[in-house]
KELUMVO-480186 format. One line per 3 residues: number of its first residue (from 1); for each residue y, z, x of C-alpha. Coordinates in Angstrom, 1 decimal. Each point is the difference from the previous one (the first is absolute). Layout:
NUM	Y Z X | ...;
//
This chain:
1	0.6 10.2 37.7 | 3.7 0.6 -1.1 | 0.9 1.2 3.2;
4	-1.7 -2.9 2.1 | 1.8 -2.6 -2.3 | 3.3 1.6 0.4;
7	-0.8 -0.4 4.4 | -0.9 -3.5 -0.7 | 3.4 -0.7 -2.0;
10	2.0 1.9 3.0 | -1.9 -1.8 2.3 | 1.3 -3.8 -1.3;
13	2.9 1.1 -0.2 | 0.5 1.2 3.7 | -2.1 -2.5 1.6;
16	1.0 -3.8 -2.3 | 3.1 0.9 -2.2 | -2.0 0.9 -3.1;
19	0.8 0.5 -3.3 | 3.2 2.2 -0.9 | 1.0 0.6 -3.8;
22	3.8 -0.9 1.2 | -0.4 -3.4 1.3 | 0.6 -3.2 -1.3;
25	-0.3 -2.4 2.7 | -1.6 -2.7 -0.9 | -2.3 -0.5 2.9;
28	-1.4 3.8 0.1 | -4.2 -0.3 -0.4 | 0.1 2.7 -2.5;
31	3.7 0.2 -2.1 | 1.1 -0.9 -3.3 | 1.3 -3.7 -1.2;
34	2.8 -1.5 2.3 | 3.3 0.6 -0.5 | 3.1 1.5 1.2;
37	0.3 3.0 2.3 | -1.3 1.6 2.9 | -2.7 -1.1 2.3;
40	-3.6 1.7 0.9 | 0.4 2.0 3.4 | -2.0 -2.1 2.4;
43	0.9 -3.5 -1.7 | 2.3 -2.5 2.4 | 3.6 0.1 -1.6;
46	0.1 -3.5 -0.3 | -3.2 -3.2 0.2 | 0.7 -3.1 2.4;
49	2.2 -2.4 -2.0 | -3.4 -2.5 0.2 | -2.0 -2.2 1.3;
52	-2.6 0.9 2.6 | 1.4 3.7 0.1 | -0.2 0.8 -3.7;
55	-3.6 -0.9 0.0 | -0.9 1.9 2.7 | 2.2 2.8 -1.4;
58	-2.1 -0.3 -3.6 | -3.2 -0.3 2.2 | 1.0 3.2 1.4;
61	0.5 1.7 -3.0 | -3.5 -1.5 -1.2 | -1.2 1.8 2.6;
64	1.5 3.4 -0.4 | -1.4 -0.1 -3.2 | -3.2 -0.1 1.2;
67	0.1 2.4 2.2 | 1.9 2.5 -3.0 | -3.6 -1.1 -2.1;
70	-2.5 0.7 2.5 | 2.0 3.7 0.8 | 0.2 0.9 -3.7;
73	-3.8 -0.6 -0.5 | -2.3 2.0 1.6 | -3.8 0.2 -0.1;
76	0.0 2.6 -3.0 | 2.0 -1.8 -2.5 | -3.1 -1.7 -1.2;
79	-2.3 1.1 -2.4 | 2.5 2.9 -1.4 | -0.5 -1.4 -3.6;
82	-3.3 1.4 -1.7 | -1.8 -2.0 -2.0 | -1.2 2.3 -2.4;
85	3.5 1.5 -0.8 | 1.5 -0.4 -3.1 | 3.4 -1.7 -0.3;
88	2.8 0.7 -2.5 | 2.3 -2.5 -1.1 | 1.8 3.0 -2.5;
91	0.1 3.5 0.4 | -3.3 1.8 -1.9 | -1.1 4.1 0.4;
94	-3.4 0.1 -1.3 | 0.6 3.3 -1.1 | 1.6 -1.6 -2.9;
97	-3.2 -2.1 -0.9 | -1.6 1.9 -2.6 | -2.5 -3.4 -0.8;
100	-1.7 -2.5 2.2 | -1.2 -3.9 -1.7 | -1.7 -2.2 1.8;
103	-1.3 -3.9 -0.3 | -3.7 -0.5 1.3 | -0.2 -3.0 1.5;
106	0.7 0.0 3.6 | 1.9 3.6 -0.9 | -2.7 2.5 -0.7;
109	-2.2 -3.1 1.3 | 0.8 -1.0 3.3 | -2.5 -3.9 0.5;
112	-1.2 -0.9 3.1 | 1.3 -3.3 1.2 | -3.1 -1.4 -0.5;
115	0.3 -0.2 -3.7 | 2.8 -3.0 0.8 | -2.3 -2.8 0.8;
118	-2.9 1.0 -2.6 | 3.4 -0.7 -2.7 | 0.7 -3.3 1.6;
121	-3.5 -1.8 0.5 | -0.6 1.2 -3.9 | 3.3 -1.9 -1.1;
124	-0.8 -2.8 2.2 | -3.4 -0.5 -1.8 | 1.5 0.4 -3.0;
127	2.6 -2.8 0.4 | -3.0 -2.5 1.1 | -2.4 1.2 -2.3;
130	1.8 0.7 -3.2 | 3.2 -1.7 0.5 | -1.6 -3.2 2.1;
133	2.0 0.2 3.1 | -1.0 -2.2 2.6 | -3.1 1.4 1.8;
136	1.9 -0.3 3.5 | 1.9 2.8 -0.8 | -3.2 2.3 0.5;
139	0.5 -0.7 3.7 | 2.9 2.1 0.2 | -0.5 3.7 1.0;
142	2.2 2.9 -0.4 | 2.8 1.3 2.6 | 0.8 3.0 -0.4;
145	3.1 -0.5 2.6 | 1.4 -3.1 -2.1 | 2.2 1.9 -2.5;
148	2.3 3.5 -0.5 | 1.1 1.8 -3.2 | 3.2 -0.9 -1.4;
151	-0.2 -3.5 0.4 | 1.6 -2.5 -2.4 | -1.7 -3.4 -1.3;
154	2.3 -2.6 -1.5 | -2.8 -1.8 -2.6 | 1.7 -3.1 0.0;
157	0.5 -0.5 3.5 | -3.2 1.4 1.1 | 2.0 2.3 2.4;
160	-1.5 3.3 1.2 | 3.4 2.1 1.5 | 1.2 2.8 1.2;
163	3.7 1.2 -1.5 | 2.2 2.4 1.4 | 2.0 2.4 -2.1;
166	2.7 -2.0 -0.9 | -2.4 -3.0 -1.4 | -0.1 -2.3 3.4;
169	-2.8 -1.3 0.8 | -1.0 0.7 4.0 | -0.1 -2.8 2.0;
172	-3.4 -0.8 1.7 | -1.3 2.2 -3.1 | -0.7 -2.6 -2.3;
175	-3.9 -2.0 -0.5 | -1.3 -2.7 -2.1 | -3.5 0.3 -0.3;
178	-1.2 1.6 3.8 | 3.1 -2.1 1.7 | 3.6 0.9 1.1;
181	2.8 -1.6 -2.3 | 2.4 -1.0 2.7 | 3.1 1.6 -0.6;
184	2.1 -2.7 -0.4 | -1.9 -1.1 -3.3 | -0.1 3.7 -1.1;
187	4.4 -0.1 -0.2 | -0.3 -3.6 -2.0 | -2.8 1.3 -1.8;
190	2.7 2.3 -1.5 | 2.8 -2.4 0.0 | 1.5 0.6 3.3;
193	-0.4 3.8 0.6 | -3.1 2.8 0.7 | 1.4 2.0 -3.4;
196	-1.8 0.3 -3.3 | 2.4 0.3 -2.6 | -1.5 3.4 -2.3;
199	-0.5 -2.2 -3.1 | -2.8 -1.2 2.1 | -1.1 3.4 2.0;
202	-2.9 2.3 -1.8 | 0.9 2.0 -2.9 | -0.3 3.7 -0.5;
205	-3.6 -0.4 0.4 | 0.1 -2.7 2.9 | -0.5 -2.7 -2.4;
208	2.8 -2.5 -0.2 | 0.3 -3.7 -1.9 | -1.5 -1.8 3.2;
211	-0.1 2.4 2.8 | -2.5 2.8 0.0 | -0.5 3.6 2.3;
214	-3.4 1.0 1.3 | 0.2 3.8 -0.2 | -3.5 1.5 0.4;
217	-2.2 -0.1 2.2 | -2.8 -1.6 -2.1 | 2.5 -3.0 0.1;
220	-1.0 -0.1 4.0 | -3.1 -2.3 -0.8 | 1.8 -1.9 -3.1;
223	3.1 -1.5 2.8 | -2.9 -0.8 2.3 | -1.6 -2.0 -2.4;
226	2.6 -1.7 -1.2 | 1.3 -1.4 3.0 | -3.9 -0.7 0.7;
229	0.0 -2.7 -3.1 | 3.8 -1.2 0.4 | -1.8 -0.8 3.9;
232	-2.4 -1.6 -1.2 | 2.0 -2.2 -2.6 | 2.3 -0.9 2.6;
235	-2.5 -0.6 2.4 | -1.9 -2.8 -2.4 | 2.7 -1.5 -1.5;
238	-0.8 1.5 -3.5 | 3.0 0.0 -2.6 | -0.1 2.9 -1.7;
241	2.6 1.7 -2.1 | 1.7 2.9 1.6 | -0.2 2.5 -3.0;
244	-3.6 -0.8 -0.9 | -1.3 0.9 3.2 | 1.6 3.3 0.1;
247	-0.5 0.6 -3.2 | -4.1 -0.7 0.5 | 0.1 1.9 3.3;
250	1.4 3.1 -1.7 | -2.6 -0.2 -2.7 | -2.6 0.0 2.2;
253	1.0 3.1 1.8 | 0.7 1.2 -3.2 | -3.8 -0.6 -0.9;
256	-1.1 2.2 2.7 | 1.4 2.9 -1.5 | -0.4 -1.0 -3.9;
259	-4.2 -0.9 0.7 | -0.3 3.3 2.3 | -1.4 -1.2 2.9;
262	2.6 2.3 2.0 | -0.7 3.1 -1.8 | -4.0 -1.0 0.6;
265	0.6 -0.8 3.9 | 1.9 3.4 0.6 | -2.7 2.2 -2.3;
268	-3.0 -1.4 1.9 | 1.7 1.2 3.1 | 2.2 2.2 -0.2;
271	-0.3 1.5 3.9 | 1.1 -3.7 0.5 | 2.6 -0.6 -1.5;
274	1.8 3.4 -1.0 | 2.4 2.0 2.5 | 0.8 3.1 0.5;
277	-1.8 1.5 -3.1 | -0.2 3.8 1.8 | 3.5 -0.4 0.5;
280	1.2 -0.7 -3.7 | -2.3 2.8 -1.3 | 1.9 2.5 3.0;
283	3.1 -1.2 -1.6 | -0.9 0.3 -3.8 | -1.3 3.7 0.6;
286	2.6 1.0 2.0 | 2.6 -0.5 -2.6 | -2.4 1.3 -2.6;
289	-0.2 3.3 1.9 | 3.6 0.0 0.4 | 0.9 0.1 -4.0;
292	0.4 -3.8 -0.4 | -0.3 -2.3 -3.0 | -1.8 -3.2 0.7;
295	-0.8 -3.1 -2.3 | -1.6 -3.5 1.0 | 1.3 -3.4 -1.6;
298	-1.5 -3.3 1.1 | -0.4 -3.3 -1.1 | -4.2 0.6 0.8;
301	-2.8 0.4 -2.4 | -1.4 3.5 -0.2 | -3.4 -0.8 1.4;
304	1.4 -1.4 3.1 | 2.2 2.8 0.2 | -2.7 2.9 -0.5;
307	-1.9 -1.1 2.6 | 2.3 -0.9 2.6 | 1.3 3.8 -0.4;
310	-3.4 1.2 -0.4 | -0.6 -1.4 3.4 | 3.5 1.3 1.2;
313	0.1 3.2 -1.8 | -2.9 1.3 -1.1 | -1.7 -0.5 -4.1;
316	2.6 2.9 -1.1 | 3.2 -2.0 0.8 | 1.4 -0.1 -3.4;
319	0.3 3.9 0.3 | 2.6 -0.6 2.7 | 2.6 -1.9 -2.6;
322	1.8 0.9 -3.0 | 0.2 -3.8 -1.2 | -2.3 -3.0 0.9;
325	1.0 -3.4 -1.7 | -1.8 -3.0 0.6 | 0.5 -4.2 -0.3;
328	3.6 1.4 -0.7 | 1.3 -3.5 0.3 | 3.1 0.4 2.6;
331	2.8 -1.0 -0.2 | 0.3 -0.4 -3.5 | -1.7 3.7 -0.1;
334	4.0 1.0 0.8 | 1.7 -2.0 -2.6 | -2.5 -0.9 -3.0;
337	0.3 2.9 -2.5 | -2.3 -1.9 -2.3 | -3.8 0.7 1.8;
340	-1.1 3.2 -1.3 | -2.8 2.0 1.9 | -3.3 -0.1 -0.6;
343	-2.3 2.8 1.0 | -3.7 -1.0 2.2 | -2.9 1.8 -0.1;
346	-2.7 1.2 2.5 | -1.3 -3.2 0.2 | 3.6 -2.2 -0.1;
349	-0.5 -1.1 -3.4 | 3.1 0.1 -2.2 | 1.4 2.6 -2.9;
352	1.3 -0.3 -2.7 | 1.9 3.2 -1.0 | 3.7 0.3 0.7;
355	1.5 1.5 2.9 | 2.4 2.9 -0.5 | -0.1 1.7 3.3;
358	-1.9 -1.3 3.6 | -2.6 2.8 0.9 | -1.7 0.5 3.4;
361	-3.0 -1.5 0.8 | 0.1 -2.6 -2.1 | 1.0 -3.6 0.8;
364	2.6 -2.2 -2.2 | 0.2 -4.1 0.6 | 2.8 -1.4 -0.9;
367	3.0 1.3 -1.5 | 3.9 0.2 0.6 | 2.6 2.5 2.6;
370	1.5 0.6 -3.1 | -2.6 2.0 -2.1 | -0.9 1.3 3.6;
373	3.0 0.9 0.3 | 0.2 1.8 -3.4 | -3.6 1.4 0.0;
376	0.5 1.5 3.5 | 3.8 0.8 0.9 | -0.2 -0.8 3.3;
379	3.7 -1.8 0.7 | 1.8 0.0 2.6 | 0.6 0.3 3.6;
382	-2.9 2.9 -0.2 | -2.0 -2.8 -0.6 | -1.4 -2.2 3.6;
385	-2.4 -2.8 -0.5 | -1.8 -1.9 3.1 | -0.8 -4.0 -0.5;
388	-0.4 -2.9 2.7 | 1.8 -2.6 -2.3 | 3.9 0.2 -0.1;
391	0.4 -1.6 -3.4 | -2.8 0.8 -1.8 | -0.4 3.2 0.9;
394	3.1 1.8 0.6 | 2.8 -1.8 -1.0 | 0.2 0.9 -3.5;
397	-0.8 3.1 0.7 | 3.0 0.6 2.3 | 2.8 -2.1 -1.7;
400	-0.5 0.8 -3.2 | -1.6 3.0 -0.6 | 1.2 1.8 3.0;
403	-3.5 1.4 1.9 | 0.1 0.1 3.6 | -2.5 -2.6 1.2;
406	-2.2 -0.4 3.2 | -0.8 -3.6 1.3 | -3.4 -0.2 2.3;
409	0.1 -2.9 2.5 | -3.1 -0.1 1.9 | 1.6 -2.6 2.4;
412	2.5 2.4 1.0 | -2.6 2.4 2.5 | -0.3 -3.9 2.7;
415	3.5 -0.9 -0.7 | 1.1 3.5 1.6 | -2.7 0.0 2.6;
418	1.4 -3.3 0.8 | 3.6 1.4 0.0 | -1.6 2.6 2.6;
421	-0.9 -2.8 2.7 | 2.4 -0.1 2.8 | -0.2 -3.8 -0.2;
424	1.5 0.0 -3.7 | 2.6 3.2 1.0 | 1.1 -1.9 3.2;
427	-0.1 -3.6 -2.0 | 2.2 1.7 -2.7 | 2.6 2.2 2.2;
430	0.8 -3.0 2.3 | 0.6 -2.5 -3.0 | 2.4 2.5 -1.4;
433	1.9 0.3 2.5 | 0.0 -3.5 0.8 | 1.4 -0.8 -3.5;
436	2.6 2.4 1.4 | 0.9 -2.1 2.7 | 0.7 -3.1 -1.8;
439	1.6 2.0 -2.8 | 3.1 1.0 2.4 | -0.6 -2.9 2.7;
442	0.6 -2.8 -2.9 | 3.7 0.2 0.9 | -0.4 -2.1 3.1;
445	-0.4 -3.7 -0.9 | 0.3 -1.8 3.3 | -2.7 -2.5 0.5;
448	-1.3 2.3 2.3 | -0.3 3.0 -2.2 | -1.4 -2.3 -2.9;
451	-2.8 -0.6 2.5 | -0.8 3.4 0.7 | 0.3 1.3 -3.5;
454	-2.4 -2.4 -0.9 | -2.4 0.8 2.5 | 0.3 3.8 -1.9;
457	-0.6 -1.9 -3.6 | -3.1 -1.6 1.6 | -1.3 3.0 1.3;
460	0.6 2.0 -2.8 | -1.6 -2.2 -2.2 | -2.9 0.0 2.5;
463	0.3 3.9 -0.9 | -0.3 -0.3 -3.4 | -2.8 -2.3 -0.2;
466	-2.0 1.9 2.4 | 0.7 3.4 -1.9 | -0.8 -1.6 -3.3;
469	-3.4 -1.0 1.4 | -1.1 3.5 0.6 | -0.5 0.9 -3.6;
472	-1.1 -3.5 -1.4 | 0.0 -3.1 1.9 | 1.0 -2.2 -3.2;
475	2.1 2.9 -2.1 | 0.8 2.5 2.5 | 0.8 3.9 -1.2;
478	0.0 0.6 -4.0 | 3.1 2.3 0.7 | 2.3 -2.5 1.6;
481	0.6 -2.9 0.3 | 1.8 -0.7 3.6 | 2.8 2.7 -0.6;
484	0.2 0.3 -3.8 | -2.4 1.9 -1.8 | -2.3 -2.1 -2.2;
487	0.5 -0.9 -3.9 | -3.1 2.8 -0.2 | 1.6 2.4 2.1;
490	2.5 0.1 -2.3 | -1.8 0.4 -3.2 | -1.7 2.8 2.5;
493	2.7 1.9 0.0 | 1.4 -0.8 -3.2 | -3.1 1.2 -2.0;
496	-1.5 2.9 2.6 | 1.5 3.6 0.5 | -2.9 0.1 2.8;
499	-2.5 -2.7 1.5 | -3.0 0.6 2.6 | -3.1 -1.4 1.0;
502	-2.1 1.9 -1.9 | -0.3 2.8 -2.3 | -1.9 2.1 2.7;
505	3.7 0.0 1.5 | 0.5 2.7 -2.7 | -2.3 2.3 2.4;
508	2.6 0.2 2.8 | 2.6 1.8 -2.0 | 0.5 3.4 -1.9;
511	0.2 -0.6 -4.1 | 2.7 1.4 0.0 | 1.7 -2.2 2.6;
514	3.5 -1.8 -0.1 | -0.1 -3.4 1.2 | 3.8 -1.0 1.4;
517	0.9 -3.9 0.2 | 0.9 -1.2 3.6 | 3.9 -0.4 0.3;
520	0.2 -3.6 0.9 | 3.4 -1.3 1.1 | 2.1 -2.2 -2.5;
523	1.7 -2.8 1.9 | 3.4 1.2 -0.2 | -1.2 3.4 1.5;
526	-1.0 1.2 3.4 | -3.7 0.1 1.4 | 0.6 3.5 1.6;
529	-2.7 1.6 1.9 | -0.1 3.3 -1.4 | 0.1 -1.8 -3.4;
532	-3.3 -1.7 1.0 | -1.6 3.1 1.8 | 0.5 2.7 -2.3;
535	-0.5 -2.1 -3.5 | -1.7 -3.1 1.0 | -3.2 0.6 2.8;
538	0.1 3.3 0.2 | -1.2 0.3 -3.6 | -2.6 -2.3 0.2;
541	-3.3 1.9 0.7 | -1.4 -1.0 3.2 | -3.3 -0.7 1.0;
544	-0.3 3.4 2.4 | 2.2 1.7 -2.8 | -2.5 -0.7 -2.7;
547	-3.4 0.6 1.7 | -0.7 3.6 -1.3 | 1.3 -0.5 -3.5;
550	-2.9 -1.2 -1.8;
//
């Protein structure tokens, strides 16, 4: 509540000295970077010269600090972020979306967890049976905590990472098979430092000379297995060439999807393994009723397709968009113009007369945006497609041909209840303002002071570590890596006007909604509170806020 936060802000002040726009003293908890000028009301005018004094004196202010925290955190700061709100990262009114595209797999689809190790005991048998891969490696079982999104592999170093925005790799982030790479042989791995230069970072579709991105969540089962047979290599004393085994691994998982044993293992059960099918039918009629344009373009066959929307849907799904394209062949859907489309009949088998316009009903495979583009003049920012993968999904989309895009990351709905725990929101708050204290306490360099600030380094680092572990004992959040955001969070916001959990998040807002980005402080300007109240929180539908909305 705005008023509530605007009590809590009086009340540090009053009470500890709090924050105040005006000050620059270099030991207030919550002011600007050191430097000349006046000091916080309630801060001693000048600290012992040293020694025994000055320690207790930065002891003391330790302890203010904790005291400022605990005041400024009240029961019912957690779990004010819904999980089934949609975020923007740019400023969209749907009542400028004339036409709505969406990917199928795990957009229209959402697949049950479940599906992860079916993926990865298929590949395994694949690489024993058909590749002959030492039969030990059958012992190995899936772990579905093991891995995140996002993460990097370096082929030739057999390194599975985690990089922040700015192409450093996170300490304590980095495996070789289903070990920890210490991280002194992570910074001489890379000749001295935890930077990859971006000759050797992924491309524009995460694929780089020696380093590649795992982007989708199908790639969940393909890290796990991977560091399964580097393991076991390592573990036996096997030489192996780095660039083979990645190579076989990948082909293996790629097997799975060529042969169809995923498609078969999701259409004999579909209860199983599909989500949230009533939900994507609520969504698909509810912009149908509402005068929308829809069209469907996935890298699926049409058989798999049909009867995953048949299940979702009902039999007359086609009715509900203007376009369906099938085995589209993404990303080089966005930027071939040479595929031309071919038109499938009732029973999926191929045409052979030429397309001069895309009619309803009727389902196209393969193809090009460009003759989509021509055949259907749909440009623009009236145009807002939904994938789960950043690259091959939206990126094209957005940079070159200007739609306004939609990224779903299922991972986001535990990552915010997770943010909603008052062990992660307490965790969090006192590291910040920990980093705080050392930030303006570095100026004392006594031998005493060196002792205390590096009692604050230790514990902050205990912070970090322990914060990490919430999300992922091994990778920590997908978002962030200790304070930056992630080399995915970037491309996140890079390539998505919106991202959510799902696209039953769509059923929580009006279509004709404007989504407004929060107004996060640059680091030259001030974190003011009615800044954060009135265009940060505050617009973020709440859990009590949201209940009758559906």
């Amino acid at each position: 509540h705005p008023k509530r936060g605007l009590r809590l802000e009086a009340r540090s002040r009053a009470g500890h000295g709090g924050p105040r726009a005006a000050s620059t003293s270099p030991s207030c908890p919550g002011c600007g970077p050191p430097g000349p000028g006046a000091q916080c009301p309630g801060t001693p005018r000048s600290a012992p010269a040293g020694g025994a004094e000055l320690s207790a004196h930065l002891w003391a202010r330790y302890q203010d600090m904790r005291r400022l925290v605990h005041d400024l955190l009240p029961p019912e700061v957690c779990s004010l972020l819904n999980p089934a709100a949609i975020y923007a990262n740019n400023e969209i009114s749907l009542r400028d979306v004339e036409v709505y595209g969406f990917d199928y797999d795990y957009t229209l689809a959402q697949y049950a967890d479940a599906l992860h190790p079916e993926i990865f005991n298929a590949a395994r048998d694949i690489l024993i049976e058909h590749y002959k891969y030492p039969e030990g490696i059958r012992k190995y079982d899936y772990n579905p905590s093991f891995a995140i999104r996002g993460l990097h592999y370096d082929i030739q170093k057999s390194l599975l990472m985690k990089i922040d925005a700015f192409h450093y790799v996170q300490l304590g982030t980095a495996y070789r098979g289903l070990q920890p790479v210490p991280d002194e042989e992570v910074i001489d791995l890379y000749g001295g430092t935890q930077h990859i230069p971006l000759y050797q970072m992924s491309g524009f579709y995460g694929k780089g000379p020696s380093i590649k991105q795992f982007m989708d969540i199908f790639s969940l089962p393909e890290m796990a297995l991977l560091s399964c047979v580097v393991d076991h290599f390592l573990g036996h004393g096997l030489e192996f060439d780095q660039a083979h085994l990645y190579k076989d691994v990948t082909d293996a998982i790629r097997d799975v999807h060529v042969k169809g044993l995923m498609y078969q293992w999701i259409e004999q059960d579909m209860e199983k393994y599909i989500l949230r099918g009533d939900e994507t039918f609520a969504v698909l009629s509810r912009l149908v009723a509402h005068g929308k344009q829809l069209f469907l373009i996935t890298n699926s066959p049409f058989s798999f397709v049909d009867k995953g929307m048949r299940h979702m849907v009902g039999p007359d799904w086609r009715q509900l968009f203007d376009v369906v394209i099938v085995q589209a062949d993404k990303p080089s859907f966005f930027t071939d113009r040479r595929k031309p489309f071919r038109k499938l009949d009732e029973k999926g088998s191929l045409q052979w007369d030429r397309i001069t316009r895309l009619e309803k009903g009727k389902i196209y495979r393969q193809g090009n945006l460009f003759d989509f583009l021509r055949l259907t003049e749909w440009r623009g920012p009236r145009v807002l497609y939904f994938g789960d993968h950043l690259y091959s999904d939206l990126a094209d989309l957005m940079l070159r041909h200007g739609w306004r895009t939609g990224a779903i990351i299922p991972e986001l709905e535990r990552e915010i209840r997770i943010i909603n725990t008052e062990q992660y929101m307490h965790s969090l708050t006192w590291q910040q303002a920990l980093t705080g204290l050392l930030e303006r306490m570095q100026t004392y360099q006594d031998a005493e002071s060196r002792q205390v600030l590096a009692a604050w380094m230790k514990e902050r680092q205990e912070l970090r570590c322990i914060t990490k572990a919430l999300f992922n004992a091994q990778f920590g959040s997908i978002f962030r890596t200790f304070h930056n955001p992630t080399y995915f969070s970037r491309r996140l916001v890079r390539f998505s006007d919106l991202y959510m959990a799902s696209l039953s998040c769509l059923l929580n807002y009006r279509v004709d909604f404007t989504f407004y980005p929060r107004r996060t402080p640059l680091q030259h300007e001030a974190p003011l509170w009615m800044d954060q109240l009135c265009t940060g929180c505050m617009k973020t539908p709440f859990l009590g806020d949201m209940a009758h909305i559906r």
